[in-house]
C-alpha positions in Angstrom: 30.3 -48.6 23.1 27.1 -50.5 22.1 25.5 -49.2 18.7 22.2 -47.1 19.6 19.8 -49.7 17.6 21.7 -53.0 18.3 18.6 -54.4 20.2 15.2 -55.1 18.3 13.3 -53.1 20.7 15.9 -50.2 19.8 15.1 -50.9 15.9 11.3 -51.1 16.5 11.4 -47.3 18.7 13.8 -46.3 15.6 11.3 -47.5 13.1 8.6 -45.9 15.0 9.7 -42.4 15.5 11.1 -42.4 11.8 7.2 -43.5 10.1 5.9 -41.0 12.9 7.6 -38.2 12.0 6.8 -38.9 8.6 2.9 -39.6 8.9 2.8 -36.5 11.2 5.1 -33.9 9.5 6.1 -35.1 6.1 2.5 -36.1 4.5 0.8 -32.8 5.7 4.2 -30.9 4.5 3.5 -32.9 1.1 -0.1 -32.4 0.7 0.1 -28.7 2.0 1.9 -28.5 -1.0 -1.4 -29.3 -3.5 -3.5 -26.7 -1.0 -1.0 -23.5 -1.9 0.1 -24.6 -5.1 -0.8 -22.9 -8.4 -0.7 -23.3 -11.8 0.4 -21.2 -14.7 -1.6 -20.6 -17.8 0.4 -18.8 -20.4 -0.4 -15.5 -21.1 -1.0 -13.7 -24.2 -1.2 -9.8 -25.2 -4.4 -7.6 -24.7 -6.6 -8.5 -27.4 -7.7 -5.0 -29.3 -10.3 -3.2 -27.6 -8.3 -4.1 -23.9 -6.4 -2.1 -22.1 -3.5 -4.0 -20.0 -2.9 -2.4 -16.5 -0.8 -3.0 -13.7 -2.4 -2.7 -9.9 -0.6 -3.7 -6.3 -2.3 -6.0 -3.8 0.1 -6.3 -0.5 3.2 -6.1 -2.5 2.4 -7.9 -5.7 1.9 -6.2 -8.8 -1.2 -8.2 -10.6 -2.1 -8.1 -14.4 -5.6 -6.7 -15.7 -7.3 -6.0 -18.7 -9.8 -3.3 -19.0 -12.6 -3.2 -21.6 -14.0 -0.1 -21.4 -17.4 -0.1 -23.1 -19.9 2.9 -23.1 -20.2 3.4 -19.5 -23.6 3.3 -19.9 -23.9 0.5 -16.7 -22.1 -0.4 -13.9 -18.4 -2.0 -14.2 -18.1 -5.3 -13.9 -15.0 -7.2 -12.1 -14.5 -11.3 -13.6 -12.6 -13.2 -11.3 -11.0 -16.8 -12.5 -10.7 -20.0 -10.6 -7.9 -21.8 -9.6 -5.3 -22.8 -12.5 -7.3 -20.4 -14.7 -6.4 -17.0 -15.9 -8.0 -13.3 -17.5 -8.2 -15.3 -21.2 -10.7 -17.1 -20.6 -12.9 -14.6 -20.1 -12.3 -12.2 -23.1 -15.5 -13.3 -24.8 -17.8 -12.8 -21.3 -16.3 -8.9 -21.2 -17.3 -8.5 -24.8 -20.7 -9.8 -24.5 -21.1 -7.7 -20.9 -19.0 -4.6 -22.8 -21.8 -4.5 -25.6 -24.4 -4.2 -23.1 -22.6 -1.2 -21.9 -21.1 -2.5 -18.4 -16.8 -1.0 -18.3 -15.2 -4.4 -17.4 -12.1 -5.4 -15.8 -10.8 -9.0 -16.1 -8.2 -9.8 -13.1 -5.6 -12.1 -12.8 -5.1 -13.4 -9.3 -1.9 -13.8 -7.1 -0.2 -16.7 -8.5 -1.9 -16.8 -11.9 -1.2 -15.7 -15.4 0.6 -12.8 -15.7 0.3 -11.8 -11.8 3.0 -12.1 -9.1 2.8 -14.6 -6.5 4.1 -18.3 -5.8 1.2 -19.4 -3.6 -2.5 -19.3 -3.5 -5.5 -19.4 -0.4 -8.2 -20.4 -2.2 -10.0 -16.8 -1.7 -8.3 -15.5 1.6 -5.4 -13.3 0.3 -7.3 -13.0 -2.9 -9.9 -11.1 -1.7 -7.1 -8.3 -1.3 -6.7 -8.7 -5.3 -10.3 -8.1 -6.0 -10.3 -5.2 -3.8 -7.6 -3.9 -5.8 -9.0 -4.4 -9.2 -12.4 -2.8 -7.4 -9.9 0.2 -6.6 -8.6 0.1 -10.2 -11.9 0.8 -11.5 -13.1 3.6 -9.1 -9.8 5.1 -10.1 -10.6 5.6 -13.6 -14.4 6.8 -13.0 -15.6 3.1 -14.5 -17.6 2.1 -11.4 -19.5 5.5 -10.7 -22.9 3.6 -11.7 -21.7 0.5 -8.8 -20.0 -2.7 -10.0 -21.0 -6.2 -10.4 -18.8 -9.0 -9.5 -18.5 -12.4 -11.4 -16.3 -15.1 -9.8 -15.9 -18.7 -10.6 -15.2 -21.8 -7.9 -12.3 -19.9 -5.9 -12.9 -17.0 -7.7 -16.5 -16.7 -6.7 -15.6 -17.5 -3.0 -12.6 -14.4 -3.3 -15.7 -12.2 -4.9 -18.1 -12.8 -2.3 -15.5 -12.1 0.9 -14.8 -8.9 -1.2 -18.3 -7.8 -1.7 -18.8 -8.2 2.2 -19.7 -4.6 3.7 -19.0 -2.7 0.2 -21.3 0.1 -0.5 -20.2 -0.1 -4.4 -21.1 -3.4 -5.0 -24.0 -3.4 -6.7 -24.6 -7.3 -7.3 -22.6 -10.7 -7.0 -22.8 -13.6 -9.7 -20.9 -16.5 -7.5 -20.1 -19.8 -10.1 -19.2 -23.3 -8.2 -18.6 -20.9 -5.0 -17.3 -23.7 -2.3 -18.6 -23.3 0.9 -15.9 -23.4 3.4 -12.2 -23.7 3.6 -12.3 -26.4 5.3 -15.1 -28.1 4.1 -13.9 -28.1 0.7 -10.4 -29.6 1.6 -12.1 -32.3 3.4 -14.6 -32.8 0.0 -11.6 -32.8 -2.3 -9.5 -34.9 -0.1 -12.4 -37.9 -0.4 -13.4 -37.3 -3.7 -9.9 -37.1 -5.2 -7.4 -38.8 -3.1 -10.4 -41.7 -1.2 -9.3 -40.2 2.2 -12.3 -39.6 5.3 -12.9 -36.5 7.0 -11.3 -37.8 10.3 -7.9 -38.4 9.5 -5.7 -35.9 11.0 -3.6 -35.1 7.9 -5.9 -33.2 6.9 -6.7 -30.6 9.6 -2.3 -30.6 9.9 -2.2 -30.0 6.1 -4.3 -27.1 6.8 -2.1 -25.5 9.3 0.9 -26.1 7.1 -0.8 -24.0 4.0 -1.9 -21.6 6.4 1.7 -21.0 7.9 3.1 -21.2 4.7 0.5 -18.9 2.9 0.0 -16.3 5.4 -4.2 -16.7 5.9 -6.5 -18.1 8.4 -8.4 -21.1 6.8 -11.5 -20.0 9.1 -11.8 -16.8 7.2 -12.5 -18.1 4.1 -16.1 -19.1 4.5 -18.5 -18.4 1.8 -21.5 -18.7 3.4 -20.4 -16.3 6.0 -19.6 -14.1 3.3 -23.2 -14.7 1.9 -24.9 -13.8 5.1 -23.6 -10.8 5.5 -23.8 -9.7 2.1 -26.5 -6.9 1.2 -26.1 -6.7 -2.8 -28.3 -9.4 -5.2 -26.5 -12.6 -5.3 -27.2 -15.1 -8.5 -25.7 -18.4 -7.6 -24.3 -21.0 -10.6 -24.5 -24.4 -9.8 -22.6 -26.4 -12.4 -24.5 -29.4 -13.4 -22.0 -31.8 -14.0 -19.6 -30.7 -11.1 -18.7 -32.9 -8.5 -16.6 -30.7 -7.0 -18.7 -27.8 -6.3 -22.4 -29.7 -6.5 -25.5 -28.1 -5.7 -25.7 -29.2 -1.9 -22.4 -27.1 -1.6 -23.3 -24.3 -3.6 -27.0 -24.0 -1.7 -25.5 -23.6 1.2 -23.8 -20.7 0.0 -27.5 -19.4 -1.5 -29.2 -20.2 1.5 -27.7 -18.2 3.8 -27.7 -15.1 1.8 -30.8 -12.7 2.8 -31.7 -12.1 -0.5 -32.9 -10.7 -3.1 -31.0 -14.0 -4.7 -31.6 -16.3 -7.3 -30.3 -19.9 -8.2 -29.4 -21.6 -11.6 -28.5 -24.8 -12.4 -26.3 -24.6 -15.8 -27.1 -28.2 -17.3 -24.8 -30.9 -17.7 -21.7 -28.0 -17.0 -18.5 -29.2 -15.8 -16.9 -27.4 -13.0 -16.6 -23.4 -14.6 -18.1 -23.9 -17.4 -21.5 -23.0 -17.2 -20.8 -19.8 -19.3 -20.9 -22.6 -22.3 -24.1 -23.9 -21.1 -27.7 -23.2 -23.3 -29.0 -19.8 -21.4 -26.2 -19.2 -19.1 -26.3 -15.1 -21.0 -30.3 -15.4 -20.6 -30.3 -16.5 -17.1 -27.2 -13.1 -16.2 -29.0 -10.9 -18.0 -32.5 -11.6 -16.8 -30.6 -11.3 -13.2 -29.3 -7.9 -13.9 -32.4 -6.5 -15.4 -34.5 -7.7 -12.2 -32.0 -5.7 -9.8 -31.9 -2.5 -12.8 -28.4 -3.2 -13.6 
């Protein structure tokens, strides 16, 4: 019997179909990988003055920390980014707890001390902020409304969350990213030097969204923005290049207002609460809309 690839057309078809195959399934398999991946931060016991509490968002039992405050002002929900976790936002609850605002600090799916293996960038998340909005109603911390702080996919979870909810008093949106899509295509060039057009990156796309459970579509901030009726401050972080300020305008500028934009200067990506009048420019925000 003659061996399958004992002519060098046979070989060339072989080699063919093999790098195919590869190109076509294994790369978007590979880099699907980087889209649903997450990253652990370790996690450390409620500092005093926190509560730790447990909710449930579609199964997964997520970690919280609640500062209670005076009660004075609405409750205030901080959402991280991606890779992030609750810690690093202990000192932003203190500051927003001695103005009198209850706050929660969440840990998404995936992250810190949460449940989860996989992350959508804001699509499945926005079930976890609706939980930790939940949380709060439960123990009478939001009967004055809530105000929602988010960071990069934080901020993008926040605003998909704030979307048609009566509660939600205002939205401060850090490094929000405008679209799924849009983003993956920005990160792809600005981290790995690969165009818009090549087709592993719409396939990479499908593979997360198989693989994660979510429709890439719906995770569009400036959808979100639209159709959101509470105050919106938008963060651009100076230094970003990531999230710059054409992405995160196009987030402001679709939202109907009232609205306002700040430019934290010379930030990196999330860290504009570090930034010279990042507390000036929140506060001024909140006191405009009587929060």
């Amino acid at each position: 019997m003659r061996p399958l690839f004992a002519t060098p057309r046979r070989r060339w078809l072989a080699r063919v179909v093999l790098y195919g195959g590869f190109l076509s399934v294994g790369l978007p398999v590979a880099f699907s990988q980087v889209l649903v991946a997450t990253v652990r931060q370790p996690v450390s016991p409620a500092p005093p003055g926190f509560e730790e509490v447990a909710l449930a968002s579609e199964g997964l039992r997520l970690r919280a920390w609640i500062l209670r405050g005076s009660g004075e002002r609405a409750g205030v929900l901080v959402v991280h980014g991606l890779g992030d976790s609750l810690e690093s936002y202990v000192e932003a609850a203190r500051v927003l707890g001695r103005r009198g605002h209850p706050v929660l600090l969440l840990d998404l799916r995936g992250h810190g001390g949460s449940e989860g293996t996989r992350t959508t960038l804001g699509g499945r998340e926005r079930e976890d902020v609706r939980a930790g909005l939940a949380a709060l109603a439960a123990r009478g911390l939001s009967e004055r409304g809530t105000i929602l702080m988010g960071t990069s996919m934080g901020a993008v979870s926040v605003l998909r969350a704030a979307t048609g909810d009566g509660s939600v008093r205002a939205v401060v949106a850090e490094a929000p990213f405008d679209t799924y899509r849009d983003s993956v295509a920005h990160h792809a060039k600005l981290l790995y030097g690969l165009p818009r057009w090549l087709p592993i990156i719409p396939l990479s796309i499908a593979v997360a969204e198989w693989r994660a459970g979510f429709r890439a579509d719906d995770v569009d901030a400036v959808d979100a923005a639209r159709r959101l009726r509470a105050p919106l401050l938008a963060i651009v972080d100076g230094a970003d290049p990531r999230m710059p300020e054409a992405v995160v305008r196009r987030v402001y500028d679709a939202h109907p207002g009232p609205k306002r934009l700040w430019t934290a200067p010379g930030a990196p990506h999330a860290g504009a609460s570090l930034a010279p009048g990042y507390w000036r420019e929140v506060t001024a925000f909140l006191e405009d809309n009587g929060l």
